[in-house]
ZAMI-41164 format. One record per atom (N, C-alpha, C): z, x, y; atom name; residue number from 1. Coordinates in steps of 0.02 Angstrom, whole numbers, plus 50000, padded with zeros to 5 digits. Atoms other than C-alpha are relative to their C-alpha. Layout:
ZAMI-41164
+-------+-------+-------+------+------+
:     z :     x :     y : name : resi :
+-------+-------+-------+------+------+
:     Z :     X :     Y :   CA :  NUM :
...
+-------+-------+-------+------+------+
***
This chain:
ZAMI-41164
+-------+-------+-------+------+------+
:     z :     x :     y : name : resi :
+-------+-------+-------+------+------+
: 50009 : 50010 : 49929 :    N :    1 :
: 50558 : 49404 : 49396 :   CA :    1 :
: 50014 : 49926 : 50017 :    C :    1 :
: 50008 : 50061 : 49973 :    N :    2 :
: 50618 : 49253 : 49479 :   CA :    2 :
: 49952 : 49966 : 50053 :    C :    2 :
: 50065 : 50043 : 49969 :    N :    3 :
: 50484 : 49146 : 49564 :   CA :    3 :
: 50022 : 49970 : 50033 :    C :    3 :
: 49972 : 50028 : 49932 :    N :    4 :
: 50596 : 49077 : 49687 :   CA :    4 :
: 49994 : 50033 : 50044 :    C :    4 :
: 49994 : 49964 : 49959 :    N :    5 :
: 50583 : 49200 : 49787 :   CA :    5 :
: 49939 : 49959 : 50037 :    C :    5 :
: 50058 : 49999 : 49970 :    N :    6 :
: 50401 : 49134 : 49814 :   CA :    6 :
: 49976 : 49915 : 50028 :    C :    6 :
: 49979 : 50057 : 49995 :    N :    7 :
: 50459 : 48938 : 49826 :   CA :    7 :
: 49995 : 49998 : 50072 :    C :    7 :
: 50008 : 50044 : 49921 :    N :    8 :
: 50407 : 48832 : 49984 :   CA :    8 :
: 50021 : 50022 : 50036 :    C :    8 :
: 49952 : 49994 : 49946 :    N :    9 :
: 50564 : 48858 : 50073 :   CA :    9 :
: 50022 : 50047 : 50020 :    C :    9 :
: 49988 : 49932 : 49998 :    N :   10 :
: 50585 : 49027 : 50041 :   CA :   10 :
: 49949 : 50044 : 50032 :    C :   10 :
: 50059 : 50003 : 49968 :    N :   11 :
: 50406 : 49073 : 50121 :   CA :   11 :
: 50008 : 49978 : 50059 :    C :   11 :
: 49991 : 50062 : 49939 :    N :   12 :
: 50418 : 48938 : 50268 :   CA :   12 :
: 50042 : 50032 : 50036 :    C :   12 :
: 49944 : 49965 : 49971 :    N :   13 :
: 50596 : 49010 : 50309 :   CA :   13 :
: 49973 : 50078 : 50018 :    C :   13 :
: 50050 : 49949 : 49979 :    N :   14 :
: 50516 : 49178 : 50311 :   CA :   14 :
: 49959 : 50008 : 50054 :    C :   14 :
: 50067 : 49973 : 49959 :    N :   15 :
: 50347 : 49155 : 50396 :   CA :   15 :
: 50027 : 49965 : 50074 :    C :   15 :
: 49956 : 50010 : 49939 :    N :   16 :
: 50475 : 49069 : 50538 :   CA :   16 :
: 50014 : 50055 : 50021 :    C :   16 :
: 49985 : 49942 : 49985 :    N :   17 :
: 50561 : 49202 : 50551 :   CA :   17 :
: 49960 : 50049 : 50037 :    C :   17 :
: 50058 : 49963 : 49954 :    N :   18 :
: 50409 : 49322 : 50585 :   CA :   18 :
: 49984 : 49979 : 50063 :    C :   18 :
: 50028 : 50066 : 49932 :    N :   19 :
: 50348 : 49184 : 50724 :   CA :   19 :
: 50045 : 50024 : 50054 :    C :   19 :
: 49949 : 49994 : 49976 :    N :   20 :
: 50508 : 49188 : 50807 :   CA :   20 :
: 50028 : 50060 : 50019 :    C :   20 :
: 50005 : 49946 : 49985 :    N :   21 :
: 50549 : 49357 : 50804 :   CA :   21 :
: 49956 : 50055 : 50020 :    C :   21 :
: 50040 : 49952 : 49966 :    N :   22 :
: 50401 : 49442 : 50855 :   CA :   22 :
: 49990 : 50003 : 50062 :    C :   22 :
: 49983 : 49974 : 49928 :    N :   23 :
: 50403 : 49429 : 51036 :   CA :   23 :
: 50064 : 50027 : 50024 :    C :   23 :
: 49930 : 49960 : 49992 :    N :   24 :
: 50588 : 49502 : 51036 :   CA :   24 :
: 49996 : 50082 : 49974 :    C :   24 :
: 50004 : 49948 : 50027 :    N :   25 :
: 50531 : 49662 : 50941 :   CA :   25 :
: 49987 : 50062 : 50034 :    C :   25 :
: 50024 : 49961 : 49984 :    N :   26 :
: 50527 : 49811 : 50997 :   CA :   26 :
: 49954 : 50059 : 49980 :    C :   26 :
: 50043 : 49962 : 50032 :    N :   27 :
: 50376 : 49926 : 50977 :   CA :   27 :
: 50034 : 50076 : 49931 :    C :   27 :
: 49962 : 49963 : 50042 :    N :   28 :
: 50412 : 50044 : 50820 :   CA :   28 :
: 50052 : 50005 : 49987 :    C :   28 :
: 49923 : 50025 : 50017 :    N :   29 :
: 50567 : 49974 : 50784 :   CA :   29 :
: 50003 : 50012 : 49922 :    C :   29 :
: 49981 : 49979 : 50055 :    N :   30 :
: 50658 : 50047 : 50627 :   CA :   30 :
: 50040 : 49932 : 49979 :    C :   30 :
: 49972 : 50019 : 49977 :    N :   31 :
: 50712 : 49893 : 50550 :   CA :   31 :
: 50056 : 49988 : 49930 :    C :   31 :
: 49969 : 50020 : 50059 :    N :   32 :
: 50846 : 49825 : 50412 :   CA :   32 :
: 50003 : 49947 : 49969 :    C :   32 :
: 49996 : 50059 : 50011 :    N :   33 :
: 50826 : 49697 : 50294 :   CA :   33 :
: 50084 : 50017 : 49929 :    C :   33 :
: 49940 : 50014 : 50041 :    N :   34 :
: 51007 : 49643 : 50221 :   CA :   34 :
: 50004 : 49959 : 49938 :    C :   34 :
: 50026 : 50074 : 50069 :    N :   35 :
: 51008 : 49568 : 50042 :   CA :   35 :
: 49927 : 49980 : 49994 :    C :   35 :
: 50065 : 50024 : 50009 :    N :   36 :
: 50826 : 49584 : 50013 :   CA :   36 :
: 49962 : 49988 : 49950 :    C :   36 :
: 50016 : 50023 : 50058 :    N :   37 :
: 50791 : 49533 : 49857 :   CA :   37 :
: 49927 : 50027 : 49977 :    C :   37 :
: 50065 : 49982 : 50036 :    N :   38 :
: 50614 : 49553 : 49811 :   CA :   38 :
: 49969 : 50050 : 50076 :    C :   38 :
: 50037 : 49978 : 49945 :    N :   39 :
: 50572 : 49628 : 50005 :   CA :   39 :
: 49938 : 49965 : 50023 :    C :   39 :
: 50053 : 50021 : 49978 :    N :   40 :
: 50455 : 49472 : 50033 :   CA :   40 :
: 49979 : 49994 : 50094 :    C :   40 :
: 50000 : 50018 : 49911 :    N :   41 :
: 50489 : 49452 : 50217 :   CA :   41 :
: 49993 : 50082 : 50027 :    C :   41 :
: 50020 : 49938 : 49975 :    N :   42 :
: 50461 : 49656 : 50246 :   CA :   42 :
: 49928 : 50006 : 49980 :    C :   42 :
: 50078 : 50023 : 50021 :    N :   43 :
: 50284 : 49624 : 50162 :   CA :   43 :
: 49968 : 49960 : 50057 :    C :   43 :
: 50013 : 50062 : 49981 :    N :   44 :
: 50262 : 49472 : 50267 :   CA :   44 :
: 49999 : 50028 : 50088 :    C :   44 :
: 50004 : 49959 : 49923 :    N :   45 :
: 50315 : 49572 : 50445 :   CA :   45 :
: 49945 : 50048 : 50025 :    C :   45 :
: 50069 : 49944 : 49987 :    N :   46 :
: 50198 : 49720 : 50399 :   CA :   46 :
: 49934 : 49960 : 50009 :    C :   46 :
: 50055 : 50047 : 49999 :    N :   47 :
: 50073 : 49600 : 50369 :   CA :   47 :
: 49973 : 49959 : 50063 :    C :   47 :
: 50020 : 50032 : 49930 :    N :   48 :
: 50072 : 49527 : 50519 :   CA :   48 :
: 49988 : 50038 : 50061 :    C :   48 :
: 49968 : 49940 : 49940 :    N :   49 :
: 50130 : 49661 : 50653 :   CA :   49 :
: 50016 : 50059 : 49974 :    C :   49 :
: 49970 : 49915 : 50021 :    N :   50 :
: 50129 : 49832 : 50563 :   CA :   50 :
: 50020 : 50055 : 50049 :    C :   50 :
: 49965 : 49942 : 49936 :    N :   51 :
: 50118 : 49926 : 50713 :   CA :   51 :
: 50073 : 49990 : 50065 :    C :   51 :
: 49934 : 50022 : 49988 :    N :   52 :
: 50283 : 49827 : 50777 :   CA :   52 :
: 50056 : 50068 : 49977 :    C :   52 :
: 49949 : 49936 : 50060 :    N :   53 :
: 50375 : 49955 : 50640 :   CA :   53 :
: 49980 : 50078 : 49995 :    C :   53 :
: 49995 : 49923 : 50035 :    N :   54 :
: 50398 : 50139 : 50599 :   CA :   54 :
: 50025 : 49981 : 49942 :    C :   54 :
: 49999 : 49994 : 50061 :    N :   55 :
: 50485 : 50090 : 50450 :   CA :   55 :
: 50069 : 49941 : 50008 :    C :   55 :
: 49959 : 50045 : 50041 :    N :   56 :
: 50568 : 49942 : 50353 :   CA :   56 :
: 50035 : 50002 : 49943 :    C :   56 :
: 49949 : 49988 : 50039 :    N :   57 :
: 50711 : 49973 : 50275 :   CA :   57 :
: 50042 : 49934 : 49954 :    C :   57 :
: 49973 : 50049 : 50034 :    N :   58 :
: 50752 : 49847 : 50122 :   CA :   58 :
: 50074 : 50009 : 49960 :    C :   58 :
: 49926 : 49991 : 50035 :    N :   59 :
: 50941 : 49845 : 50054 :   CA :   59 :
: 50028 : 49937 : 49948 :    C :   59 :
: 49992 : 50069 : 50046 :    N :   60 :
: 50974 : 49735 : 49889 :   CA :   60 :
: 50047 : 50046 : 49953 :    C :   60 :
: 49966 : 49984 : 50038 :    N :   61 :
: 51124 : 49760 : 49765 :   CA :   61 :
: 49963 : 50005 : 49917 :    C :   61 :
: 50039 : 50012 : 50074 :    N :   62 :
: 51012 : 49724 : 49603 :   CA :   62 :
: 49956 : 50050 : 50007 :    C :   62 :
: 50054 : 49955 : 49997 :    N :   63 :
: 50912 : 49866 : 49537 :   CA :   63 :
: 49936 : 49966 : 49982 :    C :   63 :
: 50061 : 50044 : 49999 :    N :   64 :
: 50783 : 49742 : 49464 :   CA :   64 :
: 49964 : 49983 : 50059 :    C :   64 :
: 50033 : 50027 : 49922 :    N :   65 :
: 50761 : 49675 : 49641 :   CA :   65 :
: 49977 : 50058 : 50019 :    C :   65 :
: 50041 : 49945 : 49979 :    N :   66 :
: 50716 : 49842 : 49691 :   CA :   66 :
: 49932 : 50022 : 49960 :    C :   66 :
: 50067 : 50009 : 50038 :    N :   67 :
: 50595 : 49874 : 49561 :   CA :   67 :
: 49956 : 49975 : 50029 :    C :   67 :
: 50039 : 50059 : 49971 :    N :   68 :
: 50507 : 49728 : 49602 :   CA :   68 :
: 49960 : 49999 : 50080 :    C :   68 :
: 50020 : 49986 : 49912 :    N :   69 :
: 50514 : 49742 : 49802 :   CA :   69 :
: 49943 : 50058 : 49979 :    C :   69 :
: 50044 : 49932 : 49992 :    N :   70 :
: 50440 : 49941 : 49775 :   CA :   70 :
: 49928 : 49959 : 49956 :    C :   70 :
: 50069 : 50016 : 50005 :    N :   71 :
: 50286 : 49847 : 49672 :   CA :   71 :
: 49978 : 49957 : 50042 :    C :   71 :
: 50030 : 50048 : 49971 :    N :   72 :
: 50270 : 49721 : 49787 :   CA :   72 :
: 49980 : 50028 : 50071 :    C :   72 :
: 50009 : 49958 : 49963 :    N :   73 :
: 50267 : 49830 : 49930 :   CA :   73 :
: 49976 : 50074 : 49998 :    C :   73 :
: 50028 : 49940 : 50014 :    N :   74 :
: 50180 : 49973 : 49846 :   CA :   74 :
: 49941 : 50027 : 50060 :    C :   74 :
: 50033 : 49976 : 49956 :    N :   75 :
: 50033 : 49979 : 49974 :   CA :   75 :
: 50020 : 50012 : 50100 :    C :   75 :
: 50000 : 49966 : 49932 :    N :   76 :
: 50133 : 50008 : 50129 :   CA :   76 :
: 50066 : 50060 : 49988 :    C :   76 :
: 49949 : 49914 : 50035 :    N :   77 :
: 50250 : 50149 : 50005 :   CA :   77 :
: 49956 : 50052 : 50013 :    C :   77 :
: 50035 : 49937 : 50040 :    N :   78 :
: 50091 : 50252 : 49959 :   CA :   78 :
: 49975 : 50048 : 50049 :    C :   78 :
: 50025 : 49914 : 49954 :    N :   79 :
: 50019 : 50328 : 50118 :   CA :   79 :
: 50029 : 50030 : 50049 :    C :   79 :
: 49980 : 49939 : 49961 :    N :   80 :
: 50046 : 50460 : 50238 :   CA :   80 :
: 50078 : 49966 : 50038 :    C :   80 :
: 49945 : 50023 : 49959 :    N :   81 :
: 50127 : 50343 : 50348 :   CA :   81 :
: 50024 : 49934 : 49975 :    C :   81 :
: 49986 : 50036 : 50047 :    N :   82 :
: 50245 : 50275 : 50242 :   CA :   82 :
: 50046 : 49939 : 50059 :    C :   82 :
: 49973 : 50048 : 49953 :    N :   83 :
: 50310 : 50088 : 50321 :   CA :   83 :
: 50056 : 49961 : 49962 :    C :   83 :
: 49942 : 50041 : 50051 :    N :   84 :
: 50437 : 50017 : 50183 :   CA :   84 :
: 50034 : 50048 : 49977 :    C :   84 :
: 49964 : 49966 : 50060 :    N :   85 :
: 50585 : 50085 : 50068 :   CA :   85 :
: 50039 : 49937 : 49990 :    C :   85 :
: 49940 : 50053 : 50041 :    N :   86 :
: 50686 : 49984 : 49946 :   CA :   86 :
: 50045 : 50057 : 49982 :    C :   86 :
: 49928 : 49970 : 49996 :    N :   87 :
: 50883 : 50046 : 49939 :   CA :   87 :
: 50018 : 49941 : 49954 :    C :   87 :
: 49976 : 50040 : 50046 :    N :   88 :
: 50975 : 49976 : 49797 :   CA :   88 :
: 50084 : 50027 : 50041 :    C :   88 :
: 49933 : 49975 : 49946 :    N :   89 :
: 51138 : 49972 : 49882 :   CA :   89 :
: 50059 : 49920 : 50021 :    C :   89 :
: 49985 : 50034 : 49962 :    N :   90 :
: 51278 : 49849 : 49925 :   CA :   90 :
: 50002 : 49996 : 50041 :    C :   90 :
: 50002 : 49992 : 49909 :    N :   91 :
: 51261 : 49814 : 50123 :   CA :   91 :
: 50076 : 49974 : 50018 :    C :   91 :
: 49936 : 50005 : 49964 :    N :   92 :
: 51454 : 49754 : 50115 :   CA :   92 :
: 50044 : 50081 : 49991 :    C :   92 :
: 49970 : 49922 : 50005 :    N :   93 :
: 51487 : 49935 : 50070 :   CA :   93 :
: 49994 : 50051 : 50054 :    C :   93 :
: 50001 : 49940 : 49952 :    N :   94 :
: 51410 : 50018 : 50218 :   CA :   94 :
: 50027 : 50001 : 50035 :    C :   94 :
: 49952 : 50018 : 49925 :    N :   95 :
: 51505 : 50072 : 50357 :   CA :   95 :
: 49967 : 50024 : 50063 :    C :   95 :
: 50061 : 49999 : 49939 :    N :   96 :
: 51461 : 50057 : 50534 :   CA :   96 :
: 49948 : 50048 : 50033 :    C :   96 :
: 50054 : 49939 : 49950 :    N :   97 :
: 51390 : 50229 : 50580 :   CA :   97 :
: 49933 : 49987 : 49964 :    C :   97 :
: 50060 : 50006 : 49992 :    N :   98 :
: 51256 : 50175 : 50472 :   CA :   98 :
: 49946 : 49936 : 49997 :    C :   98 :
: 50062 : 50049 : 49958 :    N :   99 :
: 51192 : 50020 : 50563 :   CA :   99 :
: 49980 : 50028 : 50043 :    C :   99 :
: 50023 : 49990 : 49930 :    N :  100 :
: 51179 : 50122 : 50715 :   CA :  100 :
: 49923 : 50028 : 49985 :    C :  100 :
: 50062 : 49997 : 49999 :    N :  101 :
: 51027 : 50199 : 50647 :   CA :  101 :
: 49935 : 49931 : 50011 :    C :  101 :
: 50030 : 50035 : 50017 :    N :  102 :
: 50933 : 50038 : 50633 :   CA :  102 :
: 49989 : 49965 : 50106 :    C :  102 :
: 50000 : 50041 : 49931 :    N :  103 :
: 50843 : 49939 : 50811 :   CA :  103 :
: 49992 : 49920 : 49985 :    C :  103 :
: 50011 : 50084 : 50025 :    N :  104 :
: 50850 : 49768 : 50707 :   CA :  104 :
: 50021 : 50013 : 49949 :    C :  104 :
: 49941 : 50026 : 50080 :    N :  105 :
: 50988 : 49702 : 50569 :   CA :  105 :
: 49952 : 49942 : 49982 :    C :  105 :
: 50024 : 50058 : 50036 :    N :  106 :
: 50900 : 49560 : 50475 :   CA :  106 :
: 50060 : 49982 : 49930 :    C :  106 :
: 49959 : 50009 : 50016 :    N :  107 :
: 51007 : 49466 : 50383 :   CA :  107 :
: 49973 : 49906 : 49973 :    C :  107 :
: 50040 : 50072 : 50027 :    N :  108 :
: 50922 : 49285 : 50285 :   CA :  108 :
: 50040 : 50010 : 49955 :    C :  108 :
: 49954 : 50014 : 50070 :    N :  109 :
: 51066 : 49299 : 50135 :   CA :  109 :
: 50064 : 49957 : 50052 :    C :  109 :
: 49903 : 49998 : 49960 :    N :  110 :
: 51242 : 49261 : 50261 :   CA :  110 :
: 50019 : 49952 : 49966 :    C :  110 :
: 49961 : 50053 : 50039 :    N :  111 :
: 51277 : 49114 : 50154 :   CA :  111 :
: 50043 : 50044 : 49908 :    C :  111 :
: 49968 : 49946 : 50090 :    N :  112 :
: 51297 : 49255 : 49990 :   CA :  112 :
: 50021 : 50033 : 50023 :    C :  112 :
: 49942 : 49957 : 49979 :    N :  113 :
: 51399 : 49360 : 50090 :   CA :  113 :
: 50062 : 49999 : 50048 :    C :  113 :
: 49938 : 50003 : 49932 :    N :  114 :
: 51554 : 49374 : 50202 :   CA :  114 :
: 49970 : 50025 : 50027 :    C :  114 :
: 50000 : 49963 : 49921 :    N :  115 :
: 51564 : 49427 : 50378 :   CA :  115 :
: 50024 : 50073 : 49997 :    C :  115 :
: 49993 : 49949 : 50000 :    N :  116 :
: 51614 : 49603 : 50335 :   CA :  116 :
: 49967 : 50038 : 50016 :    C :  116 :
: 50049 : 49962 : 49978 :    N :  117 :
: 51465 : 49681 : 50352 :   CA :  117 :
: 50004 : 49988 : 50084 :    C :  117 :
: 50006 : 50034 : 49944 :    N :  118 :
: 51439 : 49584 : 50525 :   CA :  118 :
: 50048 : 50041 : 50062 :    C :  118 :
: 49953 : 49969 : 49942 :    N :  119 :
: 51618 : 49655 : 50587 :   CA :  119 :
: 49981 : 50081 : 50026 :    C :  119 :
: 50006 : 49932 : 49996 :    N :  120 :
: 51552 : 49833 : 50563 :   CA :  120 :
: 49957 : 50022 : 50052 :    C :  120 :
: 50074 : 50003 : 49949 :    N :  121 :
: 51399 : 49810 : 50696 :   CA :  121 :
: 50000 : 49999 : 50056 :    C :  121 :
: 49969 : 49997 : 49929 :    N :  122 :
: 51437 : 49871 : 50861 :   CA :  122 :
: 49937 : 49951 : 50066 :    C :  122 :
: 50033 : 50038 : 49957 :    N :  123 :
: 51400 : 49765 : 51017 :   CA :  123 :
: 49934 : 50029 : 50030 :    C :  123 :
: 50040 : 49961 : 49990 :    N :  124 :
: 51223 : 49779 : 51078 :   CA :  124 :
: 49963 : 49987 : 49954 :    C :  124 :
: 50057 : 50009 : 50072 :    N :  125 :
: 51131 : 49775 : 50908 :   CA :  125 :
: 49946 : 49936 : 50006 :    C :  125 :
: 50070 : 50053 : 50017 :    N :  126 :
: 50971 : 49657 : 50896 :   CA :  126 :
: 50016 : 49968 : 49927 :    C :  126 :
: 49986 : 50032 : 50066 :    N :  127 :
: 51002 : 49533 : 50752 :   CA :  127 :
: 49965 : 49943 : 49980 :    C :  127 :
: 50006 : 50085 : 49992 :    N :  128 :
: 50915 : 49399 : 50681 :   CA :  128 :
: 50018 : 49989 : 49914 :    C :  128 :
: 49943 : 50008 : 50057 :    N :  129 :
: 51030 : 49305 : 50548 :   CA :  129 :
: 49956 : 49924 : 49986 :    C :  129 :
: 50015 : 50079 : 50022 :    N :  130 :
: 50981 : 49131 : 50449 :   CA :  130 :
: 50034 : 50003 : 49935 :    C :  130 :
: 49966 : 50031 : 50043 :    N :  131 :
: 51086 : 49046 : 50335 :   CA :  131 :
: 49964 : 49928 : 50001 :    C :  131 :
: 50003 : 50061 : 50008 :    N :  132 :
: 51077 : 48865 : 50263 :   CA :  132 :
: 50045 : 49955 : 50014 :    C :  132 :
: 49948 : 50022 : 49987 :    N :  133 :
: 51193 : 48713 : 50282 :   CA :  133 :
: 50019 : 49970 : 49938 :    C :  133 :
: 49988 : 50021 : 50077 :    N :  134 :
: 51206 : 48684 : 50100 :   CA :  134 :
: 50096 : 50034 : 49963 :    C :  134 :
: 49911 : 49975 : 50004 :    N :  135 :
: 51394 : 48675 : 50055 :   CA :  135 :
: 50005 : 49991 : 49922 :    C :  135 :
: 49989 : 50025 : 50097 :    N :  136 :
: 51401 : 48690 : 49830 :   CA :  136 :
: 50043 : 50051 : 49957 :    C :  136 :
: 49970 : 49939 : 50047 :    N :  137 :
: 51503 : 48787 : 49718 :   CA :  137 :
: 49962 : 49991 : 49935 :    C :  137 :
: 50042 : 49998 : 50054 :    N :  138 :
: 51356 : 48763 : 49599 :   CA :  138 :
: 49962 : 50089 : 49986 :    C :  138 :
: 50027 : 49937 : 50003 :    N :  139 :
: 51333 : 48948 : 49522 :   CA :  139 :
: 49929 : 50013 : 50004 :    C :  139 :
: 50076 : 49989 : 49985 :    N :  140 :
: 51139 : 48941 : 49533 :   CA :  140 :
: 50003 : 50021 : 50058 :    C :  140 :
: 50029 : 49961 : 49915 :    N :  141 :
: 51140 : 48944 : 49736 :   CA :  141 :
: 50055 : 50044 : 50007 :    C :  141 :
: 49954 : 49935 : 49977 :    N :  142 :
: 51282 : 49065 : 49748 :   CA :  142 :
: 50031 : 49993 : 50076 :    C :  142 :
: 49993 : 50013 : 49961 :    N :  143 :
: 51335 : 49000 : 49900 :   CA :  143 :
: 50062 : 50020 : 50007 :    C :  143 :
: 49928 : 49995 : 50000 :    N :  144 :
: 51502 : 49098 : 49950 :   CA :  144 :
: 50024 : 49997 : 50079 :    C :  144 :
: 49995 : 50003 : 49950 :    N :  145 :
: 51498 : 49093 : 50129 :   CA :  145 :
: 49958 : 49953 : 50049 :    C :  145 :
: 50011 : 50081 : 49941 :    N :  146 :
: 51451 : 48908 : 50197 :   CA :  146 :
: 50010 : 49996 : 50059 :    C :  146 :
: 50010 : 50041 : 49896 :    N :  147 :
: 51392 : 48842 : 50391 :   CA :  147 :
: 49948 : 49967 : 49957 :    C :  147 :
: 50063 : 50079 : 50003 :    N :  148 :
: 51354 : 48647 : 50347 :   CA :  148 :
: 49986 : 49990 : 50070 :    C :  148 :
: 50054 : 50019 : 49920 :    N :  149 :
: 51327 : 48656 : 50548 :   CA :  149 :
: 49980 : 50079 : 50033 :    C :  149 :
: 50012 : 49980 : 49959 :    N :  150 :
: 51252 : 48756 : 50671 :   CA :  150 :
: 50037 : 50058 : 50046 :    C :  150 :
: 49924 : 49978 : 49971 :    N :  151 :
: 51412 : 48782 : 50775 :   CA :  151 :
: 50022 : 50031 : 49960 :    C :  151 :
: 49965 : 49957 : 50028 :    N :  152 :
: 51503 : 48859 : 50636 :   CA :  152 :
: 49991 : 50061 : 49965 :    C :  152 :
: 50040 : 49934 : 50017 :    N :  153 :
: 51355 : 48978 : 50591 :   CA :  153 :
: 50030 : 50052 : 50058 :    C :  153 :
: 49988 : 49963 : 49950 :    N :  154 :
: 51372 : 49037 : 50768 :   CA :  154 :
: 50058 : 50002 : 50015 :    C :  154 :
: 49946 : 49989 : 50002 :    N :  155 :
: 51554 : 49043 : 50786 :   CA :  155 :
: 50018 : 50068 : 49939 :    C :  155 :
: 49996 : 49940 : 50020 :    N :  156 :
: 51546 : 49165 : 50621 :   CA :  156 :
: 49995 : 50052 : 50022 :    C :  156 :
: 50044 : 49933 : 49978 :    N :  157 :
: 51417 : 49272 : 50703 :   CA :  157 :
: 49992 : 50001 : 50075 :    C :  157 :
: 50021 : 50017 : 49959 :    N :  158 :
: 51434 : 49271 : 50873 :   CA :  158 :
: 49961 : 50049 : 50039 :    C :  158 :
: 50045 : 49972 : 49941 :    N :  159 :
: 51320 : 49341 : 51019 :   CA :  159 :
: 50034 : 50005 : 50045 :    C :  159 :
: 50001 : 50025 : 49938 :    N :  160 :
: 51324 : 49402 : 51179 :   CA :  160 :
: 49948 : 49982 : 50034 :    C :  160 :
: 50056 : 50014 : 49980 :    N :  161 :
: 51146 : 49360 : 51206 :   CA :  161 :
: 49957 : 49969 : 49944 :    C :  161 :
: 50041 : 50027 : 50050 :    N :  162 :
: 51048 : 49230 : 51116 :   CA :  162 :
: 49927 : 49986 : 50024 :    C :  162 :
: 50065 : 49999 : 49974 :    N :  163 :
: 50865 : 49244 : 51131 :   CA :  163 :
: 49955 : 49938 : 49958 :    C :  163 :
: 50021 : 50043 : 50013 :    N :  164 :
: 50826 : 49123 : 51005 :   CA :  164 :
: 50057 : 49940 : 49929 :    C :  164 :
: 49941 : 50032 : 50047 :    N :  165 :
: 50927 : 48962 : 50909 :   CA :  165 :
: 49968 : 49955 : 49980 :    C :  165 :
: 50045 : 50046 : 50040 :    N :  166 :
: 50841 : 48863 : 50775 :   CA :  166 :
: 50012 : 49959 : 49937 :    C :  166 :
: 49997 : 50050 : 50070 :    N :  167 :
: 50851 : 48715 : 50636 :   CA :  167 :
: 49923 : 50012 : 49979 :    C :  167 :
: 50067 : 49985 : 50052 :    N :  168 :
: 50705 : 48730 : 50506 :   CA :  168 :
: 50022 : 49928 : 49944 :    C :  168 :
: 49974 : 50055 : 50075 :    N :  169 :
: 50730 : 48544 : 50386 :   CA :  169 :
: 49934 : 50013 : 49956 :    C :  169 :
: 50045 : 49996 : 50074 :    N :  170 :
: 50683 : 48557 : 50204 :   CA :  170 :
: 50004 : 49941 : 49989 :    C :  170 :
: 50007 : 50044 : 50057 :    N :  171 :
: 50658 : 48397 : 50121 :   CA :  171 :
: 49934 : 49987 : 49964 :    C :  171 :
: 50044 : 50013 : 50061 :    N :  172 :
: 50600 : 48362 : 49945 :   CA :  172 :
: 50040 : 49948 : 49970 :    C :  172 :
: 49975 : 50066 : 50010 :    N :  173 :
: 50666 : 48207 : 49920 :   CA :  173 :
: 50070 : 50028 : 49971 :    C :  173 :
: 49927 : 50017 : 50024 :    N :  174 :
: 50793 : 48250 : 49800 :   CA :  174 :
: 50022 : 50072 : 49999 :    C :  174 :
: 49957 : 49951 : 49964 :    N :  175 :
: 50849 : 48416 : 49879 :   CA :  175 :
: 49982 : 49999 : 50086 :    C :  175 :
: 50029 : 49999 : 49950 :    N :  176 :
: 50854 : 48414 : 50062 :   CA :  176 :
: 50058 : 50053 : 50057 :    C :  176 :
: 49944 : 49933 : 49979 :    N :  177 :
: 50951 : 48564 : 50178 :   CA :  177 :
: 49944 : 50021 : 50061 :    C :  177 :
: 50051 : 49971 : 49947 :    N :  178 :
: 50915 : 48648 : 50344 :   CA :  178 :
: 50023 : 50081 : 50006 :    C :  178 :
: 49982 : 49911 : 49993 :    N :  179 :
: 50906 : 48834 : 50381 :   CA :  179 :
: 49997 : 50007 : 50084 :    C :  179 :
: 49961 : 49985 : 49947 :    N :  180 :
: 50998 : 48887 : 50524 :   CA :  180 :
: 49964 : 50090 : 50032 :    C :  180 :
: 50055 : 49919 : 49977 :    N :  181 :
: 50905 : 49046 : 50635 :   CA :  181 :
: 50051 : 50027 : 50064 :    C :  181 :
: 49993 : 49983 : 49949 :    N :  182 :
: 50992 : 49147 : 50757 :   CA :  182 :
: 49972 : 50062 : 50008 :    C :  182 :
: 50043 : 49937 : 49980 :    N :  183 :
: 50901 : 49300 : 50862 :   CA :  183 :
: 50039 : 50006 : 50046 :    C :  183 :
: 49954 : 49968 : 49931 :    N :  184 :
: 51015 : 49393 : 50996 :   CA :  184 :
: 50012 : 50053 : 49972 :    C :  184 :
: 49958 : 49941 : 50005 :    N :  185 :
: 51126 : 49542 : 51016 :   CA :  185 :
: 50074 : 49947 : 49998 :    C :  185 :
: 49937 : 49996 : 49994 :    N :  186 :
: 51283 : 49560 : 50959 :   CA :  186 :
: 50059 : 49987 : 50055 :    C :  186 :
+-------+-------+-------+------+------+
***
């Protein structure tokens, strides 16, 4: 299990997120988390606003990561009214008929993926996207799809309605990077 997942910035960026997005939510909103690695930020939503959701849908390519998510989210798997699933699944594989099920894309990887997914997502959709501005071809961060600004996050991904646009700065002296937030429709 990697323990980054549970690192400062990775948390912080997160429990933003929640903040930020919860007055945009709509009641029992089905929603999708893209690239969700361990499913901490679907933990972290229920936790806060369960009755926000009917059900949180996690999508991660690694079956380990699934593993993991389903124990870490075991107590909102087990009863009646079940509020999580982990999907082992690439999300650049799906095609668009099945975002339409979903009333919220989540999307906190866009720096580890292309815009492919993104093109498939018809106008209208509720989205909230965060990337970093960390530009490295250092294989640890996996970084294949870089915005060192703002502007060129939102130029990837654009909106026709932005409800919310946000910098988040990390510094630790000797790493320092900001995470980039957008909340709109498509």
């Amino acid at each position: 299990m990697d323990m980054t997942a549970f690192s400062h910035g990775q948390l912080q960026s997160k429990l933003w997120l929640c903040e930020q997005l919860e007055p945009h939510l709509p009641d029992k909103s089905h929603a999708l988390i893209m690239g969700s690695w361990y499913n901490v930020l679907g933990f972290l939503l229920l936790a806060r606003k369960q009755d926000k959701f009917s059900l949180i849908t996690g999508i991660d390519k690694k079956e380990e990561s699934i593993e993991i998510a389903d124990k870490i989210n075991n107590g909102w798997m087990i009863s009646d009214n079940k509020k999580i699933r982990n999907i082992c699944k690439d999300v650049e594989t799906l095609t668009s008929n099945r975002f339409q099920i979903y009333d919220l894309i989540i999307n906190t990887s866009c720096e580890h993926m292309d815009v492919s997914w993104y093109n498939k997502i018809e106008s209208g959709q509720l989205l909230c996207l965060q990337t970093c501005n960390l530009v490295t071809d250092d294989p640890n961060w996996n970084i294949t799809n870089p915005s060192p600004t703002m502007d060129e996050f939102k130029s990837k991904y654009p909106m026709s309605q932005i409800l919310f646009e946000g910098e988040k700065v990390f510094d630790y002296g000797h790493l320092n990077y900001t995470r980039y937030m957008l909340i709109g429709r498509k």
